[in-house]
C-alpha positions in Angstrom: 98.5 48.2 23.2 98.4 48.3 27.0 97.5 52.3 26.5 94.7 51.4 24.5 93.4 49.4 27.8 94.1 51.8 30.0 92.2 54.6 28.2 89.4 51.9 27.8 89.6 51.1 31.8 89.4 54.9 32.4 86.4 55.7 29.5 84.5 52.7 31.5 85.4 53.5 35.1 83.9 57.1 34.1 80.7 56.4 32.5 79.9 53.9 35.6 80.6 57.2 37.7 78.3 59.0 35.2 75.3 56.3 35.4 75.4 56.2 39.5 75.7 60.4 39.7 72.5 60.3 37.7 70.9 57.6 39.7 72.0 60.0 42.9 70.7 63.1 41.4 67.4 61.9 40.4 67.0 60.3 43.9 67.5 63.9 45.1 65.3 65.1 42.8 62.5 63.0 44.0 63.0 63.7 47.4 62.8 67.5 46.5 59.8 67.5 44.7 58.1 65.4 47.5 59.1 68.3 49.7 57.6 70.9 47.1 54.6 68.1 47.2 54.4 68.7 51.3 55.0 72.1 51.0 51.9 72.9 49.3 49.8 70.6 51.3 51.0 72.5 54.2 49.8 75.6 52.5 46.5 75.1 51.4 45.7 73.7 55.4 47.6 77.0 56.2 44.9 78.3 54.0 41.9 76.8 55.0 42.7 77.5 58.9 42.9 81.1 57.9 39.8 81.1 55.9 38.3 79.5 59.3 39.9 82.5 61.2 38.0 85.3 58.9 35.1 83.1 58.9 34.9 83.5 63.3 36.1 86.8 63.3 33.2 88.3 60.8 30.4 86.3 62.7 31.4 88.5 65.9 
């Protein structure tokens, strides 16, 4: 009988440890695609400052 609860104990203690790794991971994931999100703010005003540079240079 007491194996029975230990093997219970240990099932539990695991999916707990399942539940907050997948909290974690989507956390990270978040925090990724904000940085994807950033990223290609960064490159359209990468964009447009280049557009602004062909824009000077061809009025020359």
């Amino acid at each position: 009988m007491i194996w029975v609860l230990v093997f219970v104990g240990i099932a539990l203690g695991g999916i707990v440890m399942l539940i907050c790794y997948a909290v974690w991971l989507a956390h990270k994931a978040a925090d990724l695609f904000s940085e994807f999100e950033m990223l290609g703010t960064r490159a359209e005003e990468l964009g447009d400052l280049v557009g602004q540079l062909a824009l000077t240079s061809g009025n020359e």
